[in-house]
C-alpha positions as CSV (number, residue, x, y, z in Angstrom):
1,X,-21.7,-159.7,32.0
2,X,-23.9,-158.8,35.4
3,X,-26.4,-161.5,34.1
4,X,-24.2,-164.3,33.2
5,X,-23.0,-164.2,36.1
6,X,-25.8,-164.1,38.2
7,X,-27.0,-167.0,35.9
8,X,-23.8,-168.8,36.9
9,X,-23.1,-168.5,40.4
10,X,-27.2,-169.1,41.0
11,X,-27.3,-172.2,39.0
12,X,-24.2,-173.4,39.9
13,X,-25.5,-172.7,43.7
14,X,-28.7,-174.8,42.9
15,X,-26.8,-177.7,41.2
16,X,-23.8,-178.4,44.1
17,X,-26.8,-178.2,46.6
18,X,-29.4,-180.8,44.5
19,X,-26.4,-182.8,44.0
20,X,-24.6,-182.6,47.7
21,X,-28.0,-184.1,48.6
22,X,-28.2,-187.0,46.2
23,X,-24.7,-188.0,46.7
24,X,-24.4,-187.9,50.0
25,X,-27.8,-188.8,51.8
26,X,-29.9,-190.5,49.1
27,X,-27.3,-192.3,46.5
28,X,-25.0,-193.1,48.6
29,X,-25.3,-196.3,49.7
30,X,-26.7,-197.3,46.6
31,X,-23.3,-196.3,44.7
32,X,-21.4,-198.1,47.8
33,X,-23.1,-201.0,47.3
34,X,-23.2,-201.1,43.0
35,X,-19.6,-200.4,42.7
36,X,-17.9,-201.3,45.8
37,X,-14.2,-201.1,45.1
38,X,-14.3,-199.0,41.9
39,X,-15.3,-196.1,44.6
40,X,-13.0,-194.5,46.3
41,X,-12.8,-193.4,50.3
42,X,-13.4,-189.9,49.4
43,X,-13.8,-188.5,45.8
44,X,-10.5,-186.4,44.6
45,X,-11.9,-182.2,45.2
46,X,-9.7,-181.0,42.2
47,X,-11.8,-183.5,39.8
48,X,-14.8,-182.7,41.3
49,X,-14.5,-179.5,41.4
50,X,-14.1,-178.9,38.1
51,X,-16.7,-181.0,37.2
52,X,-19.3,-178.8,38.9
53,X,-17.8,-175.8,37.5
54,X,-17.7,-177.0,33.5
55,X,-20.9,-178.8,33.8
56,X,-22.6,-175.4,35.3
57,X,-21.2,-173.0,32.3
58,X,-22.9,-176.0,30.0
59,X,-25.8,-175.5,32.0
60,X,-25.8,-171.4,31.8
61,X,-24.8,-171.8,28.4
62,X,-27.4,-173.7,26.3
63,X,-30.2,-173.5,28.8
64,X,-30.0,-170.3,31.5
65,X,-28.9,-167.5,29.0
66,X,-30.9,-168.6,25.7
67,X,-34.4,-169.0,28.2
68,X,-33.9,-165.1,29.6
69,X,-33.2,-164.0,25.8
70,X,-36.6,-166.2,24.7
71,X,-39.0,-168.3,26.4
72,X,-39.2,-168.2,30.0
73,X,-38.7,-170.6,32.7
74,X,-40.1,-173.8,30.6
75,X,-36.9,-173.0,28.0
76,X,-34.8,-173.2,31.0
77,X,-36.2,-176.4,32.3
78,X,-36.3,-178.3,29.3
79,X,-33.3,-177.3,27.7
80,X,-31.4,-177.7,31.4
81,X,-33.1,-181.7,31.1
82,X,-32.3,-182.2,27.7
83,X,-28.4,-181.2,28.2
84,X,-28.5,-183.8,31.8
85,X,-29.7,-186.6,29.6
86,X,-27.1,-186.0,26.7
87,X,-24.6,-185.0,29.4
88,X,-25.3,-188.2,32.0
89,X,-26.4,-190.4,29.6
90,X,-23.3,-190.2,27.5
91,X,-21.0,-191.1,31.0
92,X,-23.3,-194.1,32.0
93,X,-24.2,-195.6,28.6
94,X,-20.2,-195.5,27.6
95,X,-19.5,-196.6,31.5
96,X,-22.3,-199.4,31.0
97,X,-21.1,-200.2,27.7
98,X,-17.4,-200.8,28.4
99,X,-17.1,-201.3,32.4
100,X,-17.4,-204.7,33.6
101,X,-19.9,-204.9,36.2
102,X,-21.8,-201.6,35.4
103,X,-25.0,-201.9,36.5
104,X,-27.4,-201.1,34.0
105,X,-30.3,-199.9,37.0
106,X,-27.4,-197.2,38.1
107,X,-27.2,-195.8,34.6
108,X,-30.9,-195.6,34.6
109,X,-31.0,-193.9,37.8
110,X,-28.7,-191.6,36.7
111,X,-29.3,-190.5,33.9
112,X,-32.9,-189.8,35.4
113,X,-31.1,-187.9,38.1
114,X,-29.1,-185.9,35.3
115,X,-32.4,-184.6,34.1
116,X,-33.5,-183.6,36.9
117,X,-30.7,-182.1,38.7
118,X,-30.7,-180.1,35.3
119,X,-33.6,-179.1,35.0
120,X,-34.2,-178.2,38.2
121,X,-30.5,-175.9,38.7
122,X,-31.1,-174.4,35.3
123,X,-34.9,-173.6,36.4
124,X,-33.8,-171.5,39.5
125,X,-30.6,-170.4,38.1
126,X,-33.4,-168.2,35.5
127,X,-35.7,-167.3,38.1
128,X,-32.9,-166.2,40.3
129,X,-31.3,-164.2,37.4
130,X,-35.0,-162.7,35.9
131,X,-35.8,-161.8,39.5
132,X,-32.5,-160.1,40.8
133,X,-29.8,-160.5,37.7
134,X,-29.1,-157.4,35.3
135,X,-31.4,-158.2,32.8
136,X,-28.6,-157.7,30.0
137,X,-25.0,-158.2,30.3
């Protein structure tokens, strides 16, 4: 239990950081621009919130706990990129498919951003959890 949950709260750590940056000082104004009035003022914290924390147990799930059972950080990383792509490119390929004015260069970007964001949280989240996590639990 010690692990998983050093798994989570590092990963989930790693992910709302990445992301915080993305959203708010990269992305931004690209969103703003791309969707105008289909964003709103300020995004709703309940949503969002449970967003990061559903997305994270995916993340510790199929990518953090089966790389510290076999295979090392590379298992983490590429199973943590292979979940953003099915997980990202499932929301913009339906949004691009079935929104007018989706933009199909914002569901590229995204879904780019999904794998790394991914890979990247699920890479640390292991490294955090080999280096300082109960090893099992």
């Amino acid at each position: 239990m010690k692990t998983t949950l050093a798994a989570y709260l590092a990963t989930l750590l790693a992910f709302v950081l990445l992301d915080a940056l993305w959203l708010g000082l990269m992305m931004g104004p690209t969103y703003r621009a791309q969707l105008g009035s289909l964003l709103l003022e300020q995004p709703l914290p309940v949503p969002a919130v449970l967003f990061y924390l559903l997305y994270v147990l995916g993340c510790v799930s199929f990518a953090v706990l089966p790389a510290l059972r076999q295979g090392g950080w590379t298992r983490a990383a590429r199973l943590g990129a292979l979940l953003g792509l099915v997980a990202y490119g499932t929301y913009d390929l339906s949004n691009w498919a079935t929104l007018q004015g989706w933009p199909a260069s914002l569901a590229l970007m995204d879904m780019a951003w999904g794998v790394l964001v991914s890979a990247l949280a699920c890479t640390f989240g292991y490294g955090c959890t080999q280096r300082w996590g109960a090893r099992r639990g």
